[in-house]
N, C-alpha and C positions, 0 to 999 in steps of 0.2 A: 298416456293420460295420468295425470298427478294423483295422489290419493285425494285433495282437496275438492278434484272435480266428480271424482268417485262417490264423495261423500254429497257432494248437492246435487247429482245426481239419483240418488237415491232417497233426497226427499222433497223430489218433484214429484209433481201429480202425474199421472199417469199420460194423460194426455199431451204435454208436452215436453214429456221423456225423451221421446224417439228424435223428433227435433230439434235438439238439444246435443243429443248423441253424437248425430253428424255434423256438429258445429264444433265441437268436440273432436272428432278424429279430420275434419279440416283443417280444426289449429294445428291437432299433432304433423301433417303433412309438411308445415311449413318448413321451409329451412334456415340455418341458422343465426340469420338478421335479430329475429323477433328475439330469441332468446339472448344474445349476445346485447342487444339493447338494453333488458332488464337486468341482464348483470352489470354494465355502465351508469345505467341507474341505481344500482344497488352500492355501487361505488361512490358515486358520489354523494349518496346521501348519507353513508358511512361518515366519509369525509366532513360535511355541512354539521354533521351530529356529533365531531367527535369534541369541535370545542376546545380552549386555551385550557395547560394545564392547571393553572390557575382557576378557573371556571371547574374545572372537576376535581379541586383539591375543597373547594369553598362548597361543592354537592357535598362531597362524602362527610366532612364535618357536619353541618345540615344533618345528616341521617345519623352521625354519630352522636349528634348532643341532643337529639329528638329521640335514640331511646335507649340512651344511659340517662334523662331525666327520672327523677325519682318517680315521677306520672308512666313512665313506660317502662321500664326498667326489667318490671316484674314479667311483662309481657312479654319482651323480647327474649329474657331469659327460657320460658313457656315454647314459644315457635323454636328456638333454638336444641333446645333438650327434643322436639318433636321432629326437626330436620335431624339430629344424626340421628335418629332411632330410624327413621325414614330411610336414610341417604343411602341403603342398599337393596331399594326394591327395584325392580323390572322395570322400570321406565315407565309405567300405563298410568294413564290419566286418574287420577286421584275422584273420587266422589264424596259429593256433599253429605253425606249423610254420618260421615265424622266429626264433620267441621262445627255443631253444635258442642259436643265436647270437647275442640279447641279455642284458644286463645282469639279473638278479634276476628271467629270464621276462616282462619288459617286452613290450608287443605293438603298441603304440600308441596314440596319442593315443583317448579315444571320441568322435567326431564330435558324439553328442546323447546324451541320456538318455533319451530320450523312452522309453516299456517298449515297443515292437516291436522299437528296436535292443538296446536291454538282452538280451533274452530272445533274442534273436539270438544275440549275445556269449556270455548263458551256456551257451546250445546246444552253443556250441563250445568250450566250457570256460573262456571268458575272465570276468574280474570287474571292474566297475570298480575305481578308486582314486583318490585324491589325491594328488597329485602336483606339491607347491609352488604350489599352487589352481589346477590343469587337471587333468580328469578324463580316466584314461588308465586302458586297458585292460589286464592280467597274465595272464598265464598260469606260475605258478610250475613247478620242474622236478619237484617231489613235492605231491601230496596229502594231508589228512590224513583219513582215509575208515572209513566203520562200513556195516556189514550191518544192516538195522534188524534180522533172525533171529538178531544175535550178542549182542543182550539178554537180561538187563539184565546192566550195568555203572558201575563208577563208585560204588556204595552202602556207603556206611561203614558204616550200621546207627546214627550217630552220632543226637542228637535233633536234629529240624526240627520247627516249626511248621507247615510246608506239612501243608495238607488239603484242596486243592481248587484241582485242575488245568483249563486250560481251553487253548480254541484261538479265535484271532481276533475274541477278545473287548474286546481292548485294545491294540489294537495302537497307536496314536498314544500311551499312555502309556508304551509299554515304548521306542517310538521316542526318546521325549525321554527317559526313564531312562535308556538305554544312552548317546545321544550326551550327556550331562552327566555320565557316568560315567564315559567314556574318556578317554584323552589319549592315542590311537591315531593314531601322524602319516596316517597312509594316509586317516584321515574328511575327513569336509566337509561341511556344511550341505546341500548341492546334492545329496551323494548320499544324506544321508539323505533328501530330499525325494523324489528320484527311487524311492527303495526306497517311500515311501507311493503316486505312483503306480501303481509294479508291486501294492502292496497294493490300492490301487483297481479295477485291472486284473482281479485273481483270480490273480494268480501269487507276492503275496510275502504271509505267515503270520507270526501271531504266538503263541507261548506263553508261558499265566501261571500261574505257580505262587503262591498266596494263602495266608493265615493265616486262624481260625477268625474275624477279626474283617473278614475281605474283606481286606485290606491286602497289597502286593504284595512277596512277597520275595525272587521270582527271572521272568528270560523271554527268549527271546529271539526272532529274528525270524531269516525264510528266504527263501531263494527254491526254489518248485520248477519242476522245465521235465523235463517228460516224468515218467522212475521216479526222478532225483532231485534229493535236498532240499539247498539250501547255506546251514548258518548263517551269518549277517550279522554277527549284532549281538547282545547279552549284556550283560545285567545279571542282578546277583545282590548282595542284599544277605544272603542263605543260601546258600551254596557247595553243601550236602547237598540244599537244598529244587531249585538247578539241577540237580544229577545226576539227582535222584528226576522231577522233570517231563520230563527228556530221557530217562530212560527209557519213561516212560506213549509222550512220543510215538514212539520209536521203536518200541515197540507197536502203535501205533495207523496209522505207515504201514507197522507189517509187515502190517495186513490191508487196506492199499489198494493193496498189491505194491508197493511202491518196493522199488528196487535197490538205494539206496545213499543214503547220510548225509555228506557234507560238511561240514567243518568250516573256514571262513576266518577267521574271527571271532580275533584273535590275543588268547589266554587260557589257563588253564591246565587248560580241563575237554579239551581232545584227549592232555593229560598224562592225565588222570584215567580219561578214559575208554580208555586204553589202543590210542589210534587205530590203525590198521594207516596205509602209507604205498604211493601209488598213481604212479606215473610220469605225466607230463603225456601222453605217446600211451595210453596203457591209460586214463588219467579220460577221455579224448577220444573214446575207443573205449567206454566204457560208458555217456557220453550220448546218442551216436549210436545203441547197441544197445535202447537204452531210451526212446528219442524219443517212443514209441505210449502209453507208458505214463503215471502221474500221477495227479490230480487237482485240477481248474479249478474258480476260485469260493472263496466262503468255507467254511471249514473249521468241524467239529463236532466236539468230543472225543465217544466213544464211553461210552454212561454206566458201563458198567464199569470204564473207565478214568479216570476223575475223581476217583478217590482216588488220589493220590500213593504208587510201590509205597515201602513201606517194611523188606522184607526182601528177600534175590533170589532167591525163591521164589515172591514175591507172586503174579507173572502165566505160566502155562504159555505156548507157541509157539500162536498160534490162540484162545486161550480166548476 
């Protein structure tokens, strides 16, 4: 049993601990198909992410001339002076309660990526990043945060083609649309890779919002860890077809009780969707309050919700 599973198991509720247990030492029984599968999936999504050199000659400029500008300059210099003083601790997950007195919520270097420490980190409300190609963990001083109960929002009423919503149906596709889609200095190969682990794991989700012909025109990808959920990553080749799916799923974890909806993914839908803004101790204080809570494993849209809402009446609180 993985540490990952270790760790959500121990902040289930009681009662469906013990059921859990033995679903758990059933996977462990299996033989060596299932794992030999996720490491050919781990291949090729390597592969799919690693991209022309070209394309990763034109990233790392990108992160080079964003912050040697005189606007960041000063900053990067700050995180840098703080990773070598750092760069010979013990490996353990860094805490937020530094990161007030660093630069842009910087927290420190992430020792691995491996999803036990991930889901550690996000516990505490840290996130990976890139960071001039070292992965390093943040903790910014503000949140950008939703109730999934303060849907729906975001809906123009404008025409979308979206007609069919789904959940962890596609996730390696939405992976490689978003990281070819971004020119987000903070990405990196490594960590979109690490986000497919967590998705191997049961703890990172994807949504796809489709046209009548299947065809993919908005989604994005999350992590959850306890009641809440933190977008990743975003693609949208439909700006209304993203609103309309982020609403279904915000539905769909107001009936799995989540607490709370996170937004890191740097884009313009926490514009759109009117985010509320959360201080790093209060977002620290509502993951720890919500630890017991979630949902592990891959994800189901609910079929009433698979139609994309198209007015803001579509879906009552509970329906």
């Amino acid at each position: 049993m993985t540490n990952p599973r270790l760790f959500e198991l121990a902040r289930m509720p009681l009662n469906v601990r013990a059921a859990r247990i033995a679903e758990l030492f059933a996977e462990g029984n299996e033989e060596g198909p299932a794992a030999l599968g996720r490491a050919k999936r781990r291949a090729a999504r390597r592969e799919a992410l690693r991209g022309t050199p070209l394309a990763d000659l034109r990233r790392r400029f990108r992160s080079l001339r964003h912050w040697l500008s005189p606007r960041h300059f000063v900053e990067a210099a700050l995180v840098l002076a703080c990773m070598a003083r750092d760069w010979a601790t013990d490996g353990a997950t860094p805490s937020t309660k530094a990161c007030g007195q660093r630069p842009l919520g910087f927290c420190g270097r992430a020792a691995s990526l491996a999803p036990d420490y991930l889901i550690e980190a996000y516990s505490r409300g840290l996130s990976p990043r890139n960071f001039l190609g070292v992965p390093t963990l943040w903790s910014p001083a503000t949140h950008a945060v939703l109730r999934p109960w303060d849907f729906p929002r975001g809906i123009s009423g404008a025409d979308s083609a979206a007609v069919h919503i789904s959940l962890d149906q596609s996730f390696d596709q939405i992976l490689l649309a978003s990281a070819r889609a971004s020119r987000d200095v903070w990405r990196h190969p490594v960590l979109d890779l690490a986000l497919g682990d967590l998705y191997d794991a049961g703890f990172a989700h994807s949504l796809e919002v489709r046209d009548a012909d299947g065809d993919l025109l908005a989604g994005l990808i999350g992590v959850a860890v306890g009641g809440v959920f933190t977008i990743e990553r975003l693609f949208a080749r439909d700006e209304e077809a993203l609103a309309r799916g982020v609403n279904n799923l915000a539905f769909q974890l107001q009936r799995w009780n989540f607490a709370l909806i996170a937004i890191k993914a740097p884009s313009e839908l926490a514009l759109r969707l009117r985010c509320a803004t959360m201080t790093r101790a209060a977002y620290a204080a509502e993951l720890a309050s919500n630890g017991c809570g979630g949902r592990h494993g891959r994800w189901r849209m609910s079929d009433d919700l698979r139609r994309p809402a198209s007015l803001l009446g579509d879906y009552a609180m509970g329906a």
